[in-house]
Backbone bond lengths (Angstrom), bond angles and torsions (degrees), N, CA, C in turn:
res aa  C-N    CA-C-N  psi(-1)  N-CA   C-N-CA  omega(-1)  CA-C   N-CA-C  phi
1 X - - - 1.446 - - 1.534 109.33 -
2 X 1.283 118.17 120.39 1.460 108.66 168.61 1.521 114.44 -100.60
3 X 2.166 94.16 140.02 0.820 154.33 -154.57 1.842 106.35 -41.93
4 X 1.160 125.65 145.15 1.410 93.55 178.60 1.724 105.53 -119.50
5 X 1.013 108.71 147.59 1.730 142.74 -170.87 2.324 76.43 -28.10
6 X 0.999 97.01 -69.87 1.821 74.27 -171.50 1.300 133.64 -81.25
7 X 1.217 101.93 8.08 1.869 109.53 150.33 1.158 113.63 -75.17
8 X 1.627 127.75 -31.01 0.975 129.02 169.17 1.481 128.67 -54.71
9 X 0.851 105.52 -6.29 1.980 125.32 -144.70 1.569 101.74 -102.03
10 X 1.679 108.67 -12.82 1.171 97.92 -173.21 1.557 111.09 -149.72
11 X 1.426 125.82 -114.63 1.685 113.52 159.73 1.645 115.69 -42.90
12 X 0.962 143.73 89.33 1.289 133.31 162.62 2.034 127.58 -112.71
13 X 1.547 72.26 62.54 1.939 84.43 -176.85 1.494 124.54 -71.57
14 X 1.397 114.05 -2.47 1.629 120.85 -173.77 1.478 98.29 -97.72
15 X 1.897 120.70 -1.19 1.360 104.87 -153.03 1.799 85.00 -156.75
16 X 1.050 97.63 141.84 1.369 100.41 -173.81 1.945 110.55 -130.12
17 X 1.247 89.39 83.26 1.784 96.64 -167.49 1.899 93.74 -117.06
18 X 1.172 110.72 143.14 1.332 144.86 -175.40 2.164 94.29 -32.88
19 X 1.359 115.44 137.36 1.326 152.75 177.64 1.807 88.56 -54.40
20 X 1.426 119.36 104.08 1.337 108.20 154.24 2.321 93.28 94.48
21 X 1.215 97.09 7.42 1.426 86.73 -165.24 1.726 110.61 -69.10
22 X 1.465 114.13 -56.24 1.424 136.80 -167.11 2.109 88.76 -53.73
23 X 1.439 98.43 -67.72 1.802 88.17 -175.51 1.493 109.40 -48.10
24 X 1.080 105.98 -45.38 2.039 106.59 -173.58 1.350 109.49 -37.64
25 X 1.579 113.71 -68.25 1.329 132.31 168.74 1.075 137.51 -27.49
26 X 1.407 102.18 -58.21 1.835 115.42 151.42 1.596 133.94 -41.43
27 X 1.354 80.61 -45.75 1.911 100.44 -176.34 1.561 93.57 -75.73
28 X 1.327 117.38 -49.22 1.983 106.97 172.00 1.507 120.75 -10.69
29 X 1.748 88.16 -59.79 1.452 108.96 -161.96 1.660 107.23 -107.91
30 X 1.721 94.86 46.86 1.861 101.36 163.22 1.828 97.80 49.90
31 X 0.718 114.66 16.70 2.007 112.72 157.91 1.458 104.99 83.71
32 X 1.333 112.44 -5.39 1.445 111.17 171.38 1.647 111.39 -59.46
33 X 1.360 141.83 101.20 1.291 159.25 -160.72 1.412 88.42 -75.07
34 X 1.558 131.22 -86.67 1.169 130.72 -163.72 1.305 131.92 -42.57
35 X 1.849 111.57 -31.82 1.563 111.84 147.76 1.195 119.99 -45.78
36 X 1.616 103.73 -75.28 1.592 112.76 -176.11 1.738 125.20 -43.56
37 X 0.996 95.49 -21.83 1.924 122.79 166.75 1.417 105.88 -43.39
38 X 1.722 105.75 -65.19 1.704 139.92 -147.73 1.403 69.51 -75.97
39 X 1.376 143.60 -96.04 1.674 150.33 -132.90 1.103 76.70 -55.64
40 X 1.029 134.13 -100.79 1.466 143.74 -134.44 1.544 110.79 -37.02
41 X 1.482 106.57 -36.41 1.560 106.36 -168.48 1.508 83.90 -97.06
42 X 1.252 156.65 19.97 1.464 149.96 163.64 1.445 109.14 -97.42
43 X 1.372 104.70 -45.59 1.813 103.72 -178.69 1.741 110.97 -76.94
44 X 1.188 114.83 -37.86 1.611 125.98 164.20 1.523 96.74 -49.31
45 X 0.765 131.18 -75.40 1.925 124.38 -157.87 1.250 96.05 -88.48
46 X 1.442 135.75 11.37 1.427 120.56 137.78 2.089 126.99 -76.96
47 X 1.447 80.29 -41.53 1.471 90.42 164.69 1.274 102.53 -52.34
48 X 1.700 132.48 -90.00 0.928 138.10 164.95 1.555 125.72 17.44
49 X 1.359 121.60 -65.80 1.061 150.70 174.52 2.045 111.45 -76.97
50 X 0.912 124.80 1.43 1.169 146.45 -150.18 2.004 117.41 -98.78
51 X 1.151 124.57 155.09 1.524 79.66 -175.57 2.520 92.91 -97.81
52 X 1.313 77.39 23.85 1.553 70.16 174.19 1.514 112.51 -84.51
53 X 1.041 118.37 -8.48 1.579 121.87 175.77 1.250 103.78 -104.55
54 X 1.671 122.20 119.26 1.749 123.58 -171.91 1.697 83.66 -91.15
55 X 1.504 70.89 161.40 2.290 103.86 -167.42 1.416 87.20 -86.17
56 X 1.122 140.02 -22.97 1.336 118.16 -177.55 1.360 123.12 -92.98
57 X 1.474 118.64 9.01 1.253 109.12 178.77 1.413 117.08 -99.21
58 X 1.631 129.86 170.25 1.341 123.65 -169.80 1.719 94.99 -75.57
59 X 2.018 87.46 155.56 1.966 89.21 166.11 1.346 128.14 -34.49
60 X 1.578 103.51 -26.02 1.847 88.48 -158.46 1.667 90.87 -118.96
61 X 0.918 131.25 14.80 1.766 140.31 127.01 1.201 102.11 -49.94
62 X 1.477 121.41 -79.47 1.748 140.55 -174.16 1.297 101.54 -21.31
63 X 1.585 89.76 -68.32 1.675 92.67 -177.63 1.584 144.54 -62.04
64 X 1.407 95.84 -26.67 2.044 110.05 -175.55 1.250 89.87 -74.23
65 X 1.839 124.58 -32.78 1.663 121.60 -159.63 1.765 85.72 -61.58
66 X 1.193 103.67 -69.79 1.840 115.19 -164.12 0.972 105.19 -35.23
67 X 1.587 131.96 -56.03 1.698 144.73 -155.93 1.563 99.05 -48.24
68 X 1.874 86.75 -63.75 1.650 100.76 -149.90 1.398 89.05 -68.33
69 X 1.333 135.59 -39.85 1.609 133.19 179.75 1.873 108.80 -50.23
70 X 1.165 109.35 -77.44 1.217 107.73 -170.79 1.527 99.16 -41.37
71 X 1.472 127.69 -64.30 1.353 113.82 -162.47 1.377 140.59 -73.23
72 X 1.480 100.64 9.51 1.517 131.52 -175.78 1.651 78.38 -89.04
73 X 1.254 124.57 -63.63 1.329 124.09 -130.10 1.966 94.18 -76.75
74 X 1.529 115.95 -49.10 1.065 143.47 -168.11 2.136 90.24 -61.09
75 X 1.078 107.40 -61.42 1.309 98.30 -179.15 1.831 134.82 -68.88
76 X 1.955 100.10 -13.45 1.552 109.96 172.46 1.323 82.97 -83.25
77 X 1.158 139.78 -73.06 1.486 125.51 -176.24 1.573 120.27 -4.50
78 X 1.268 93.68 -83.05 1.792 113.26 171.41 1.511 115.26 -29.85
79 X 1.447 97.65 -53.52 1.747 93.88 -177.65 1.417 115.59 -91.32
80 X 0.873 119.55 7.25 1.529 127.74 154.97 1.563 115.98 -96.87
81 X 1.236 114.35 3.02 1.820 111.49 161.84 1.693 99.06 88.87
82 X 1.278 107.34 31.37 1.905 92.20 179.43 1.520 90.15 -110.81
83 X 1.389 96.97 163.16 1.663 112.54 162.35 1.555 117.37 -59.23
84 X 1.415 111.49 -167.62 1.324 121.17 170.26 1.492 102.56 -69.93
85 X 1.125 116.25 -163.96 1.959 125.14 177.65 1.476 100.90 -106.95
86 X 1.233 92.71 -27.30 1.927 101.63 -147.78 1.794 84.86 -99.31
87 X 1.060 131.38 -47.87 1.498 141.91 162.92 1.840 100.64 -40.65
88 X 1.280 103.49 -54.43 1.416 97.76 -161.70 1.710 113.22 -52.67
89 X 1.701 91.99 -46.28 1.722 108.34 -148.21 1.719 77.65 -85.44
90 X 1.670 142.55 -2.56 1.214 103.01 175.05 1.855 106.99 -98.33
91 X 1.127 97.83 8.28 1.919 110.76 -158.32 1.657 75.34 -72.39
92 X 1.695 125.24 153.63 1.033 134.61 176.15 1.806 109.13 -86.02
93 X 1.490 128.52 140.08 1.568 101.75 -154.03 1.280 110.76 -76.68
94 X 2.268 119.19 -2.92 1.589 115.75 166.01 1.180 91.70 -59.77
95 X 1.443 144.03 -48.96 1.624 125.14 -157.79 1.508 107.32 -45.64
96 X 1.375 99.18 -53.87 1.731 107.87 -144.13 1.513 112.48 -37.09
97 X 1.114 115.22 -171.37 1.855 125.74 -174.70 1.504 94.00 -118.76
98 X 1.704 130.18 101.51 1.292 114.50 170.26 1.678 115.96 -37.03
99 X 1.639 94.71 148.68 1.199 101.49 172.07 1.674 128.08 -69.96
């Protein structure tokens, strides 16, 4: 089962995702939790699904790989000034902000 953004927020010893990550994330998405919920569990079970997660390891291998992946990835994002992923690909591409 992946983890949710406020388990993250506090003891998170099975999972080793970036200092301050789960609040960051939230605040992305204007504090609305239940969005930030939806991404989080979309980019995780993309990892998941990914060939960065090997088939031979147990689920909850599967899973710490995805966690700590997505939230590494989700938080260099952040500090490099990008949007969400899941924000991005739904923004229409007239919206977007040229690169």
């Amino acid at each position: 089962m992946i983890p949710l953004l406020r388990d993250l927020c506090f003891a998170h010893r099975e999972f080793r995702v970036p200092d301050g990550f789960a609040v960051s994330f939230v605040r992305q998405h204007d504090n609305a939790w239940a969005e930030a919920q939806k991404h989080w569990e979309d980019v995780v079970a993309r990892v998941l699904n990914s060939r960065d997660v090997p088939t031979w390891v147990s689920a909850a291998e599967a899973m710490r790989i995805a966690v700590n992946g997505a939230s590494t990835l989700l938080h260099e994002a952040h500090t490099r000034g990008l949007a969400c992923i899941i924000c991005i690909q739904k923004t229409p591409k007239s919206a977007r902000r040229p690169s």
